[in-house]
MIKEMI-527240 format. One line per field, with one value per atom (N, C-alpha, C, O): residue number from 1; residue in one letter; atom name; y, x, z. Coordinates in steps of 0.05 Angstrom, whole numbers, plus 5000, padded with zeros to 4 digits. Example, Ala and Ser with C-alpha at 12.3 -4.5 7.8 and 13.67 -1.06 7.14 Angstrom:
2
i	c(1/1/1/1/2/2/2/2) $
aa	c(A/A/A/A/S/S/S/S) $
at	c(N/CA/C/O/N/CA/C/O) $
c2	c(4886/4910/4934/4934/4955/4979/5001/5023) $
c1	c(5264/5246/5264/5285/5257/5273/5258/5268) $
c3	c(5156/5156/5156/5169/5142/5143/5157/5161) $
***
This chain:
85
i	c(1/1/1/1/2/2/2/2/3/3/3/3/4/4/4/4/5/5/5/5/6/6/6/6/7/7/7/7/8/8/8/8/9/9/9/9/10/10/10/10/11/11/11/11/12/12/12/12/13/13/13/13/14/14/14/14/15/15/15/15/16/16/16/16/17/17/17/17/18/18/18/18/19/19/19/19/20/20/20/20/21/21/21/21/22/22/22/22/23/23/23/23/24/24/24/24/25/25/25/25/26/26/26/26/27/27/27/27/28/28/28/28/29/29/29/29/30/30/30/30/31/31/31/31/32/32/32/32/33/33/33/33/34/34/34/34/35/35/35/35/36/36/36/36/37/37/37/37/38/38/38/38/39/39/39/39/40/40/40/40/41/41/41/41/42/42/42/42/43/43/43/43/44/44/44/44/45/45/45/45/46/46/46/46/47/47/47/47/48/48/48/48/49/49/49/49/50/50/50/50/51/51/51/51/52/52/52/52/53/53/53/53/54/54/54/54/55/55/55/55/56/56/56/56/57/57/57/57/58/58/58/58/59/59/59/59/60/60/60/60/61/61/61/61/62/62/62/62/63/63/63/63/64/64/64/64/65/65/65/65/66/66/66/66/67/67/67/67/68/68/68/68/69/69/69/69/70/70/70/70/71/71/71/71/72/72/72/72/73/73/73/73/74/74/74/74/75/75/75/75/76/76/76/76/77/77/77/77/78/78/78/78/79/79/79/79/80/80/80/80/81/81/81/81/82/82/82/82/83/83/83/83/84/84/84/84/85/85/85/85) $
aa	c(X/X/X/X/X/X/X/X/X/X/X/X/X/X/X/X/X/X/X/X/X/X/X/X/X/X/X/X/X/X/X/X/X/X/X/X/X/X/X/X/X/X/X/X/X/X/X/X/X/X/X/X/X/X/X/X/X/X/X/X/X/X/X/X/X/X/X/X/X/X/X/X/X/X/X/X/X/X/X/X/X/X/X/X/X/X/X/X/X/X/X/X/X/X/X/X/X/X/X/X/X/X/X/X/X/X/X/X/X/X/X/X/X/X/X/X/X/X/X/X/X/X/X/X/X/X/X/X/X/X/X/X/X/X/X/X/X/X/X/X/X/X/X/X/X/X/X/X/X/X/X/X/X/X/X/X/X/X/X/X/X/X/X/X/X/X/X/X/X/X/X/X/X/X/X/X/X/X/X/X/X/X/X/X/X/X/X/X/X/X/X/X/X/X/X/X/X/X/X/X/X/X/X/X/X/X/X/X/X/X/X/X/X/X/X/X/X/X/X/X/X/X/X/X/X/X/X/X/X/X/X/X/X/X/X/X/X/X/X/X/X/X/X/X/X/X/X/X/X/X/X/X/X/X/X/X/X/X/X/X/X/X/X/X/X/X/X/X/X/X/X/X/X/X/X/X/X/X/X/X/X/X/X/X/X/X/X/X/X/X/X/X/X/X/X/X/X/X/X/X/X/X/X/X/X/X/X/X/X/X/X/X/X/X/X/X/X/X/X/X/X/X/X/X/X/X/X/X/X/X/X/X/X/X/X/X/X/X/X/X) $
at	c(N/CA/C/O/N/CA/C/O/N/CA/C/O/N/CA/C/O/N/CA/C/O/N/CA/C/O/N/CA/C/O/N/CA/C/O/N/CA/C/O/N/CA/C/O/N/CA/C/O/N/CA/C/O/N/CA/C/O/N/CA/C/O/N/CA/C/O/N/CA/C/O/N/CA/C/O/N/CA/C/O/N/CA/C/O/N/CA/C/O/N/CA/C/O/N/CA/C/O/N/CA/C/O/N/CA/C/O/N/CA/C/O/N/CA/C/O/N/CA/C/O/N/CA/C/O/N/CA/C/O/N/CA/C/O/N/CA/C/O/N/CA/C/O/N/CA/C/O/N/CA/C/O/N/CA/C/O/N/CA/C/O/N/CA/C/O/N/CA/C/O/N/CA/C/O/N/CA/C/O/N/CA/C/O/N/CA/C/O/N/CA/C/O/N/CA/C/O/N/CA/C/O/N/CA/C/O/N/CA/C/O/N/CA/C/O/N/CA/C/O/N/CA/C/O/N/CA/C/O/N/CA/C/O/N/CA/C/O/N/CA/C/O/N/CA/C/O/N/CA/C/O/N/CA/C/O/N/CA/C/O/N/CA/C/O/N/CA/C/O/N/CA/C/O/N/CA/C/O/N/CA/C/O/N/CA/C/O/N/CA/C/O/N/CA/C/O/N/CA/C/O/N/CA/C/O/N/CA/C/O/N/CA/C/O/N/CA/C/O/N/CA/C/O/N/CA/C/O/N/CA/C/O/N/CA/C/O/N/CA/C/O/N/CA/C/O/N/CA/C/O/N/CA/C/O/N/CA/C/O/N/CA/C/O/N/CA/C/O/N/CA/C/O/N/CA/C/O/N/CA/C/O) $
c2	c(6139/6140/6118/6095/6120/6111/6095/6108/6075/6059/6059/6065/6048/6036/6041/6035/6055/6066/6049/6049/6033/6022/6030/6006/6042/6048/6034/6046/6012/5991/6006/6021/6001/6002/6021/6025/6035/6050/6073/6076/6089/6111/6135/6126/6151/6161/6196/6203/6212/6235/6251/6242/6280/6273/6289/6293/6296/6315/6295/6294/6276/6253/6236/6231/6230/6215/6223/6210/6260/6275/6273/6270/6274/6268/6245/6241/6230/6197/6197/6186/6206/6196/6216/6208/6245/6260/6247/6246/6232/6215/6191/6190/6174/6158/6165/6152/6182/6196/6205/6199/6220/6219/6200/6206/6181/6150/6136/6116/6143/6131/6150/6142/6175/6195/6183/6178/6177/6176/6148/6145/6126/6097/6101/6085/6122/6120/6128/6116/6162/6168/6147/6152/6124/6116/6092/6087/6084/6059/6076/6065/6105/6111/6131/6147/6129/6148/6135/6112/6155/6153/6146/6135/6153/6157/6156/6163/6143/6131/6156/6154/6176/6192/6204/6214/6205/6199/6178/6180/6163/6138/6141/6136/6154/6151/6169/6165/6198/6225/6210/6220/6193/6183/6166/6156/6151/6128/6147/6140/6160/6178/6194/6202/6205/6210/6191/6198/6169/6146/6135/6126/6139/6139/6157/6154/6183/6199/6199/6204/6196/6199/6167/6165/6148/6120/6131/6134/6142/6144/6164/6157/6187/6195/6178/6180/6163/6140/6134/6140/6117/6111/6123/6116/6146/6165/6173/6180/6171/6180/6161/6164/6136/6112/6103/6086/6105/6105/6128/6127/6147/6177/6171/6183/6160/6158/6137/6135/6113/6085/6082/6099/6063/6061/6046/6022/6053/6035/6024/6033/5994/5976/5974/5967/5983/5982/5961/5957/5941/5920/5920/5917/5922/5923/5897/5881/5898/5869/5883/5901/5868/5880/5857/5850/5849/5834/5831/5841/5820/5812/5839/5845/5855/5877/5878/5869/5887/5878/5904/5922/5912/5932/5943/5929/5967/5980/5978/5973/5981/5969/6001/6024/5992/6015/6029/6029/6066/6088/6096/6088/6112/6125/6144/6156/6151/6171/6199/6199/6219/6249/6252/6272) $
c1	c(3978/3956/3960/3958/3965/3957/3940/3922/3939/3915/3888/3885/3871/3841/3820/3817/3805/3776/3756/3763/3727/3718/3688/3684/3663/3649/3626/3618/3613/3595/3559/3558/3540/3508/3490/3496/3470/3439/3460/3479/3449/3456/3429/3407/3430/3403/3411/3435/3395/3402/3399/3382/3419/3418/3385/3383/3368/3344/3326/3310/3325/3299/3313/3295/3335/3355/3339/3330/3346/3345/3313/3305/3299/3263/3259/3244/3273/3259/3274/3261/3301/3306/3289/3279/3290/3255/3244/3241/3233/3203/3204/3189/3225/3238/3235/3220/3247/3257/3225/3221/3208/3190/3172/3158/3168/3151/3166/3155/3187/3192/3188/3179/3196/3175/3150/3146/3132/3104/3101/3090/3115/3113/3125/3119/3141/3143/3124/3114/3112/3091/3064/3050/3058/3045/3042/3023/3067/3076/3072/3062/3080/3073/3045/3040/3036/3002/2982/2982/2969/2964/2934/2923/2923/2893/2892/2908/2866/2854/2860/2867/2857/2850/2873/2871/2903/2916/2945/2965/2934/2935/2934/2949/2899/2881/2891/2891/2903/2918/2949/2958/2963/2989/2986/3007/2962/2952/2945/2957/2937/2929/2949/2940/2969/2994/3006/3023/3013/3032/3016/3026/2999/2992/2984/2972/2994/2996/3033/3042/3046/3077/3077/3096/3061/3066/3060/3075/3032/3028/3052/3064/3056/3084/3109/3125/3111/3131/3130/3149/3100/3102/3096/3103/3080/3086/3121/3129/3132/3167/3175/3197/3166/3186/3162/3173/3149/3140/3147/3152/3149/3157/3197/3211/3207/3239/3240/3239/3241/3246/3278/3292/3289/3306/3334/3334/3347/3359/3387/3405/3377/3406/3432/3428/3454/3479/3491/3487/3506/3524/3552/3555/3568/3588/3609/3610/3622/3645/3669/3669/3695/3711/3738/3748/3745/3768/3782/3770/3803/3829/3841/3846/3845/3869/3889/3887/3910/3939/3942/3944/3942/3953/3982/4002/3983/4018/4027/4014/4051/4071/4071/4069/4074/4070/4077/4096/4065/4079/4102/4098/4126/4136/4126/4106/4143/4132/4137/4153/4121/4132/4146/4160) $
c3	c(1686/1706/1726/1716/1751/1778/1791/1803/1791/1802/1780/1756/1801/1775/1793/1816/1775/1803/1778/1754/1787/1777/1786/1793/1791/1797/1784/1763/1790/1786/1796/1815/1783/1798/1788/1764/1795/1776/1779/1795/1757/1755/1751/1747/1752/1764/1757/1757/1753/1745/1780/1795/1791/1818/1824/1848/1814/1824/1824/1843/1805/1813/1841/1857/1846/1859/1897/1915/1889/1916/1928/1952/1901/1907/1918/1937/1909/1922/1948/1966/1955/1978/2001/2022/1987/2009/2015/2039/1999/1992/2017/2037/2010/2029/2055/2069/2062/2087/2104/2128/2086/2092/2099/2119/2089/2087/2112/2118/2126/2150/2174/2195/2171/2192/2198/2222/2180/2177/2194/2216/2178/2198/2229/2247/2233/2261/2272/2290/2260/2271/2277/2297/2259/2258/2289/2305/2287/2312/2340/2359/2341/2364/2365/2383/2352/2349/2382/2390/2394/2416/2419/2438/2396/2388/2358/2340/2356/2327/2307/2284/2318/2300/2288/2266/2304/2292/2278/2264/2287/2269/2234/2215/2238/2217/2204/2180/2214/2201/2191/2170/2201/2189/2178/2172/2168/2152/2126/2106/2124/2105/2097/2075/2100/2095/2096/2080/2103/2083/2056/2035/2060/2020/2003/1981/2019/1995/1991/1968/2007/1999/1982/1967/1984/1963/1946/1926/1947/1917/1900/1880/1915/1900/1897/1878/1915/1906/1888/1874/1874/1860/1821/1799/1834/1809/1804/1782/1817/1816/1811/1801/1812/1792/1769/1754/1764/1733/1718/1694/1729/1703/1709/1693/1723/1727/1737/1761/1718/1721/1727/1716/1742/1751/1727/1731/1713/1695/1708/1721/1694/1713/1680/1657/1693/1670/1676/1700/1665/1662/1651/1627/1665/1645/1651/1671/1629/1633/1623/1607/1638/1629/1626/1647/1607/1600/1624/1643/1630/1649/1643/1619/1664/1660/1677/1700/1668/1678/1688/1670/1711/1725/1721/1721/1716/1721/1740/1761/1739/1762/1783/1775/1807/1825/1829/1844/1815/1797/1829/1852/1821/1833/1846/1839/1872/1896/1873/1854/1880/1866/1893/1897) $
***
């Protein structure tokens, strides 16, 4: 085998993964909407929709808490640089 791929960080199953970054994605629609709102009222309509997408924020990381992995790995001595096919 050829080289060393090492893939480090949360690992996350991908359907809770795809929800939160919606979620995400949404919750900054909303703050833009919010910075350029013309009138109180809606303001007050994108104030009220950024905490209902928090509160799903935060229902989506208490039911799918985020788990951090660690790994260590001894000194490894790489193979010498396989031949061209």
């Amino acid at each position: 085998m050829c080289g060393l791929a090492i893939s480090l960080g949360l690992l996350r199953v991908g359907v809770e993964m795809a929800v939160e970054d919606d979620l995400l994605a949404r919750l900054r629609k909303i703050e833009a909407l919010m910075s350029g709102a013309g009138t109180a009222g809606e303001r007050e309509a994108a104030g009220a929709a950024l905490e209902r997408v928090k509160a799903r924020l935060a229902e989506q990381a208490r039911r799918d808490p985020p788990i951090e992995l660690q790994f260590a790995m001894p000194d490894v001595t790489l193979p010498p640089k396989c031949p061209r096919s």
